[in-house]
N, CA, C and O atoms as CSV, one atom per row, in Angstrom:
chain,resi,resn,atom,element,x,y,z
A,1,UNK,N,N,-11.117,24.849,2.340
A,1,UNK,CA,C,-10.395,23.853,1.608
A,1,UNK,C,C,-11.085,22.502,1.789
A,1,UNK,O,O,-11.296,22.012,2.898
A,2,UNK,N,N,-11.448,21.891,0.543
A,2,UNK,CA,C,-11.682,20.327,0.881
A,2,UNK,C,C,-10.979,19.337,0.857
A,2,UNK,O,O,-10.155,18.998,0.009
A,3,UNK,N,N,-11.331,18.776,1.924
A,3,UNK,CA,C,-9.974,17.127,1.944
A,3,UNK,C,C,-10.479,16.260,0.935
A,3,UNK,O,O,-11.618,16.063,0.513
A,4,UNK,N,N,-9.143,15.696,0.592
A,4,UNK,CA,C,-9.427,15.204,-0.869
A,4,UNK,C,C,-9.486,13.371,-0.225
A,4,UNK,O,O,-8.877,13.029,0.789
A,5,UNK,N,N,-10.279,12.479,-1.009
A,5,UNK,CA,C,-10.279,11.552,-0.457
A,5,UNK,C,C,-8.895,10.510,-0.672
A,5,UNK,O,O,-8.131,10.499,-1.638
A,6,UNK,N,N,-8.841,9.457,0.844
A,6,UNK,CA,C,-7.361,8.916,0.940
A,6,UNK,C,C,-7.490,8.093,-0.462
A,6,UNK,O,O,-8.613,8.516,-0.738
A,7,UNK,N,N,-7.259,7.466,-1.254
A,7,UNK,CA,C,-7.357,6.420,-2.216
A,7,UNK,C,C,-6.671,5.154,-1.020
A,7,UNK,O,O,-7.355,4.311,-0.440
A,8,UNK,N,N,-5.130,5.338,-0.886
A,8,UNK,CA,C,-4.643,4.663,-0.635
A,8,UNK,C,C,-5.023,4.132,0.886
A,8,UNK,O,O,-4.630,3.043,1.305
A,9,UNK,N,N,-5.703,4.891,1.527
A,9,UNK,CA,C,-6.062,4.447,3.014
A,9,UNK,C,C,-7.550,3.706,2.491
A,9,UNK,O,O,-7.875,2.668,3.067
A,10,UNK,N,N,-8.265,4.142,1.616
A,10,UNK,CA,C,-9.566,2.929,1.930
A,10,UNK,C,C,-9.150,1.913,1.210
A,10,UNK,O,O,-9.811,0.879,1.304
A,11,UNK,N,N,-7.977,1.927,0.322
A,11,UNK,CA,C,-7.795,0.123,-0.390
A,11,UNK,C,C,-7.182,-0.466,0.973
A,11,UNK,O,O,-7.579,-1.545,1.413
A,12,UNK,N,N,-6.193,0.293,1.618
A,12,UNK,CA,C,-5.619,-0.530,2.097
A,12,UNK,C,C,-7.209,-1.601,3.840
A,12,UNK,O,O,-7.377,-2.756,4.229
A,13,UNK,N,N,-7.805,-0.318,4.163
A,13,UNK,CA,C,-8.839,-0.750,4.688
A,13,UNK,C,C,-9.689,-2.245,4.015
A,13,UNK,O,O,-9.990,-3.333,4.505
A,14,UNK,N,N,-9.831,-1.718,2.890
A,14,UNK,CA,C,-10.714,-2.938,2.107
A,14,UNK,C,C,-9.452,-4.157,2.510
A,14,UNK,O,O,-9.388,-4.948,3.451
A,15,UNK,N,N,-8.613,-3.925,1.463
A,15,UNK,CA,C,-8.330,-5.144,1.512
A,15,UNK,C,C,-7.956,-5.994,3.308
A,15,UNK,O,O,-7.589,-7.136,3.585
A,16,UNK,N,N,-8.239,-4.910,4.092
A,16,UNK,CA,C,-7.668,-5.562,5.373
A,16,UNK,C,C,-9.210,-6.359,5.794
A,16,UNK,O,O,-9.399,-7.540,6.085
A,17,UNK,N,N,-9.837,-5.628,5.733
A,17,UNK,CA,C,-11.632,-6.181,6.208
A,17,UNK,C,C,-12.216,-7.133,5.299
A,17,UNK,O,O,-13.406,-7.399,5.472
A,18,UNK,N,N,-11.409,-7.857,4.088
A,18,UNK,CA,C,-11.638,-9.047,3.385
A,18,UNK,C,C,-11.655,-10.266,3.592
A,18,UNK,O,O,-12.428,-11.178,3.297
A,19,UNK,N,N,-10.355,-10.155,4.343
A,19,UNK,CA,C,-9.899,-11.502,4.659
A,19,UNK,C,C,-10.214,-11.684,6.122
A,19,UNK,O,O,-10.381,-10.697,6.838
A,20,UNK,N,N,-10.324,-13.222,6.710
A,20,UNK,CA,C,-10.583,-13.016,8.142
A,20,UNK,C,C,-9.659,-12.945,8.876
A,20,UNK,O,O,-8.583,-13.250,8.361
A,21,UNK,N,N,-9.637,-12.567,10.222
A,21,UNK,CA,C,-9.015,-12.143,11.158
A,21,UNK,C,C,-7.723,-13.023,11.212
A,21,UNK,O,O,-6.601,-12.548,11.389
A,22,UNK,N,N,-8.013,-14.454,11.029
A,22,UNK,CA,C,-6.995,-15.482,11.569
A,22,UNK,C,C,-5.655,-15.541,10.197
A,22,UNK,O,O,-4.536,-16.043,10.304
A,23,UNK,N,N,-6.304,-14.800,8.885
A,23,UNK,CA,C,-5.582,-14.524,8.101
A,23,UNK,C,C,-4.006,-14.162,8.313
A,23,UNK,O,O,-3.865,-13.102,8.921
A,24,UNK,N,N,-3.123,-14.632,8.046
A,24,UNK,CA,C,-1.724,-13.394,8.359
A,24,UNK,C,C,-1.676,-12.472,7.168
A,24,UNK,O,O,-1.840,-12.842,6.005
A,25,UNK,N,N,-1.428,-11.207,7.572
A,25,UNK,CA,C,-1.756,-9.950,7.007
A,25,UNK,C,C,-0.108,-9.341,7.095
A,25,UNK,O,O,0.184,-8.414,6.340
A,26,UNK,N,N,0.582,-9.707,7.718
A,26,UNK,CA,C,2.167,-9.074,7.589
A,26,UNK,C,C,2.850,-8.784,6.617
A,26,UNK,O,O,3.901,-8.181,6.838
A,27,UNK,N,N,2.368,-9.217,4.805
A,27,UNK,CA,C,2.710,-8.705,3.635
A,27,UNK,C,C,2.327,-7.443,3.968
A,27,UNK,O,O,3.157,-6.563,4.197
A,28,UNK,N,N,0.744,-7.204,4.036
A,28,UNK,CA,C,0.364,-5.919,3.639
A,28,UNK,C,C,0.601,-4.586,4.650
A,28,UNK,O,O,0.712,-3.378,4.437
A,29,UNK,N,N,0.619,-5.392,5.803
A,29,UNK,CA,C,0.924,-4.189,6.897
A,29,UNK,C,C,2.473,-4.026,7.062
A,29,UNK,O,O,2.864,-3.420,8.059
A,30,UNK,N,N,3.634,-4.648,5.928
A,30,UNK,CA,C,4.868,-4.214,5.921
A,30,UNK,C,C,4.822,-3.038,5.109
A,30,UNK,O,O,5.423,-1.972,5.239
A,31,UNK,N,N,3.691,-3.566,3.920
A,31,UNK,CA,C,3.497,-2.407,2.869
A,31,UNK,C,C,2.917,-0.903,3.672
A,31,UNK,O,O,3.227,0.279,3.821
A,32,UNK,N,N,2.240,-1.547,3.911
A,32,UNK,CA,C,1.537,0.154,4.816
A,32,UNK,C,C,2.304,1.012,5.226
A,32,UNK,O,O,2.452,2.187,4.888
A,33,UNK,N,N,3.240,-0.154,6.643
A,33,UNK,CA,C,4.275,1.333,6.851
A,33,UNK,C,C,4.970,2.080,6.211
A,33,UNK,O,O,5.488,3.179,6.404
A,34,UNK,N,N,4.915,1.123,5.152
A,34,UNK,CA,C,6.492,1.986,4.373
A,34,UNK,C,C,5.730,2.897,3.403
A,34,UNK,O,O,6.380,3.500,2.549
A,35,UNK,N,N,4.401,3.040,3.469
A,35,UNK,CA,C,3.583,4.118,2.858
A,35,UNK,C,C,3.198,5.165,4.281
A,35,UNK,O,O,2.865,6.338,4.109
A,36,UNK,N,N,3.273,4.724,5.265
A,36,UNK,CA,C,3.309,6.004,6.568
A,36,UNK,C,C,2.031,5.426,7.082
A,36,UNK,O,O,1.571,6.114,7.993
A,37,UNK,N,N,1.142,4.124,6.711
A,37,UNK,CA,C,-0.198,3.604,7.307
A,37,UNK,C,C,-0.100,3.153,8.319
A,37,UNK,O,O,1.017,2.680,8.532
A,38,UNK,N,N,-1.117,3.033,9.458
A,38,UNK,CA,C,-0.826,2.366,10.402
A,38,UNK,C,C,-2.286,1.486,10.774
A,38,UNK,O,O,-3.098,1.634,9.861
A,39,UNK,N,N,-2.656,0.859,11.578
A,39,UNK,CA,C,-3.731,0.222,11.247
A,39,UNK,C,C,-4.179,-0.672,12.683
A,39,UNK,O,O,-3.281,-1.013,13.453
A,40,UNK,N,N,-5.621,-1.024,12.982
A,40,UNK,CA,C,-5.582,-1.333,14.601
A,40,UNK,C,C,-7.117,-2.136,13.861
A,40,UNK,O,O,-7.857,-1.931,12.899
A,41,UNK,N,N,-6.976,-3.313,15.206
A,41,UNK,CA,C,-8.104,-4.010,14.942
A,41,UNK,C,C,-9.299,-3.926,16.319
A,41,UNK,O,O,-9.190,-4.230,17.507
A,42,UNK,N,N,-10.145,-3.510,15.713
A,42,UNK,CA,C,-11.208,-3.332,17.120
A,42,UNK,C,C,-12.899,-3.393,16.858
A,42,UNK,O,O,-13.612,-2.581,16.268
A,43,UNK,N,N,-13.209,-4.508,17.443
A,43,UNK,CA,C,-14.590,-4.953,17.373
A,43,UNK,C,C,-14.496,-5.700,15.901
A,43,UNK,O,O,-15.015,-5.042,15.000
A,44,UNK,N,N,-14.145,-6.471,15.663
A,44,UNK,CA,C,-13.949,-7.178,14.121
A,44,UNK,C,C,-13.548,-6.589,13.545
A,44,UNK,O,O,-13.057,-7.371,12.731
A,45,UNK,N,N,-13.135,-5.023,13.023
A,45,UNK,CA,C,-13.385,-4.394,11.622
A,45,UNK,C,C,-11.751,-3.777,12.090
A,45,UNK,O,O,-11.388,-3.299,13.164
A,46,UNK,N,N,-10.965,-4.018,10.782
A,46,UNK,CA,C,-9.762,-3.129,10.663
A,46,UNK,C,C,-9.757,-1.487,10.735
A,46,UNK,O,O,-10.812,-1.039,10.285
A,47,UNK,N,N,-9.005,-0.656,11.103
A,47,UNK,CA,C,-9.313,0.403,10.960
A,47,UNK,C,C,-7.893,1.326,10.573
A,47,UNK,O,O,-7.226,1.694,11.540
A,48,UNK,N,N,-7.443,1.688,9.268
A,48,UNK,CA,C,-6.488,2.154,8.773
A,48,UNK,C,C,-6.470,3.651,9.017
A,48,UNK,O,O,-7.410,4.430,8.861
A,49,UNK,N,N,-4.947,3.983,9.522
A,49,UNK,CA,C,-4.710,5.405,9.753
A,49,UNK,C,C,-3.455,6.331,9.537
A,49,UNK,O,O,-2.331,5.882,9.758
A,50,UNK,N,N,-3.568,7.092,9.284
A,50,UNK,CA,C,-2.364,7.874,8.466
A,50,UNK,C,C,-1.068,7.815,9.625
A,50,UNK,O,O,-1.236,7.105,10.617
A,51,UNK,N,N,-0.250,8.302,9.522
A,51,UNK,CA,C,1.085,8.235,10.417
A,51,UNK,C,C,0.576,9.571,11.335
A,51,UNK,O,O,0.671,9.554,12.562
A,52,UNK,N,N,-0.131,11.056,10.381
A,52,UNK,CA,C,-0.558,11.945,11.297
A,52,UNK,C,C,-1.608,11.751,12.423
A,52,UNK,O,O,-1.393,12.273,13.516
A,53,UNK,N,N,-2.750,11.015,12.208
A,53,UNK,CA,C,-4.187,10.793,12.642
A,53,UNK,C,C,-3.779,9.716,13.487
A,53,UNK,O,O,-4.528,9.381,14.405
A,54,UNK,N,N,-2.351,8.946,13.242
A,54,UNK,CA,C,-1.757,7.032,14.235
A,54,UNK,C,C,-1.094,8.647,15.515
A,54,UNK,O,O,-1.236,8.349,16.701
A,55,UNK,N,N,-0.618,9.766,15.329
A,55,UNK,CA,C,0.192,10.164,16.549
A,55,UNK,C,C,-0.965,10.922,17.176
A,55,UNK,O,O,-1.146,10.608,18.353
A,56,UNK,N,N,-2.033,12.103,16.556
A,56,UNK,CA,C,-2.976,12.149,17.222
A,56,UNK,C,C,-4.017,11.647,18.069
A,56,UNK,O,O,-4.518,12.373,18.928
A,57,UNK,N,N,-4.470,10.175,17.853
A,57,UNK,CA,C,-4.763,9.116,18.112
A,57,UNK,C,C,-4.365,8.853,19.660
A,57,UNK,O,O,-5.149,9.070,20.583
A,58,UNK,N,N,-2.632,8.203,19.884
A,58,UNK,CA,C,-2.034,8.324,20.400
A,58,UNK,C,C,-2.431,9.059,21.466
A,58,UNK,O,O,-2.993,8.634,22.475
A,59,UNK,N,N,-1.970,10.729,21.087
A,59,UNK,CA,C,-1.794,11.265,22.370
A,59,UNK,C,C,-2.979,11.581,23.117
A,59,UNK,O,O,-2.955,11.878,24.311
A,60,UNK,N,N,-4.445,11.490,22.122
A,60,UNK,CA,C,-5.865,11.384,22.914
A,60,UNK,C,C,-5.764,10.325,23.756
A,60,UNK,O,O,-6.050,10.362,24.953
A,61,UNK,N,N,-5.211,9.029,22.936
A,61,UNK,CA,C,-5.651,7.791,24.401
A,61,UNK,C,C,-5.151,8.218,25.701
A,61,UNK,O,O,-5.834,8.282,26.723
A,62,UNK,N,N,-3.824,8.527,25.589
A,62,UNK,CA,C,-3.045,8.918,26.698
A,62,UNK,C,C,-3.713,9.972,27.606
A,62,UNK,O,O,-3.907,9.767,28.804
A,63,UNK,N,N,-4.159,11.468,26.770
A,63,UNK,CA,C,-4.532,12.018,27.696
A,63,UNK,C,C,-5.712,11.727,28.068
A,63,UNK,O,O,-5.822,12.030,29.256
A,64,UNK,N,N,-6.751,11.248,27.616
A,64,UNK,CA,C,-8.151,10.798,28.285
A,64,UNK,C,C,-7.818,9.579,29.022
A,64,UNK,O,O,-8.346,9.484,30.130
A,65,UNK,N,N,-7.210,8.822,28.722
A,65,UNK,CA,C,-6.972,7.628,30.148
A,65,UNK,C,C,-6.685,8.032,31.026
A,65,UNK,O,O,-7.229,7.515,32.002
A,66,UNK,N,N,-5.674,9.193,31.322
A,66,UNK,CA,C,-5.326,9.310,32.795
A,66,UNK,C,C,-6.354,9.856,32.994
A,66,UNK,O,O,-7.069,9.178,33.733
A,67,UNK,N,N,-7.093,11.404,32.481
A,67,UNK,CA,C,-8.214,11.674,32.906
A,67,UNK,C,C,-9.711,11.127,33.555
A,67,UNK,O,O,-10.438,11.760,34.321
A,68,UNK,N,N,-9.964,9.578,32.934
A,68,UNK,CA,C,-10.563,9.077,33.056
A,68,UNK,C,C,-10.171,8.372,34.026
A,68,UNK,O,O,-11.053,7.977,34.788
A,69,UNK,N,N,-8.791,7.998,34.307
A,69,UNK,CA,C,-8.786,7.452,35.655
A,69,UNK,C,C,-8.736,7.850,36.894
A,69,UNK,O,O,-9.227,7.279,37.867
A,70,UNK,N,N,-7.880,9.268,36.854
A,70,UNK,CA,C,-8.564,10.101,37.960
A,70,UNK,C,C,-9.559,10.319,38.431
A,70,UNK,O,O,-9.736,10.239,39.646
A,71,UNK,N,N,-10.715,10.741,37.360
A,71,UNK,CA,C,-12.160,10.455,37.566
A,71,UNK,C,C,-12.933,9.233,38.364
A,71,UNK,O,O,-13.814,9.274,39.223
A,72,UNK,N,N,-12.414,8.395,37.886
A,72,UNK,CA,C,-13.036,7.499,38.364
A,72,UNK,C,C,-12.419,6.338,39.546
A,72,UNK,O,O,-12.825,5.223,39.872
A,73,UNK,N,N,-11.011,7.349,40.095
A,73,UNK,CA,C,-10.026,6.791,41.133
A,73,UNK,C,C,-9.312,5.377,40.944
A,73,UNK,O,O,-8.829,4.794,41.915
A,74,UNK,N,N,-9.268,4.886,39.744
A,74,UNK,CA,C,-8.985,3.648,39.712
A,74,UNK,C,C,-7.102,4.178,39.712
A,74,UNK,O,O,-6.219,3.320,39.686
């Protein structure tokens, strides 16, 4: 099966990586949620994500942080 491309996740990307950072963006990221988007800013560049891929996301940070901190005893 091929994944069909998001439409609505790369506009909403574009239009987030247009404007600069100091911009307020709270119109569009009210809009997002209420489309299921979720969205994180890291190293300059916006990065838009589905509500499925925002909980997967999630539970990787979680489980590789503790992992990683065990590892490394902190």
């Amino acid at each position: 099966m091929r994944d069909k491309p998001d439409y609505k996740k790369t506009y909403f990307e574009k239009i987030l990586n247009t404007f600069p950072h100091t911009f307020s963006l709270n119109g569009i990221m009210r809009v997002m949620r209420q489309y299921g988007y979720y969205c994180e800013y890291d190293n300059g560049h916006y990065y838009v994500y589905t509500q499925h891929e925002w909980e997967i996301k999630l539970q990787y940070e979680d489980t590789a942080k503790s992992i990683l901190d065990q590892l490394l005893g902190v």
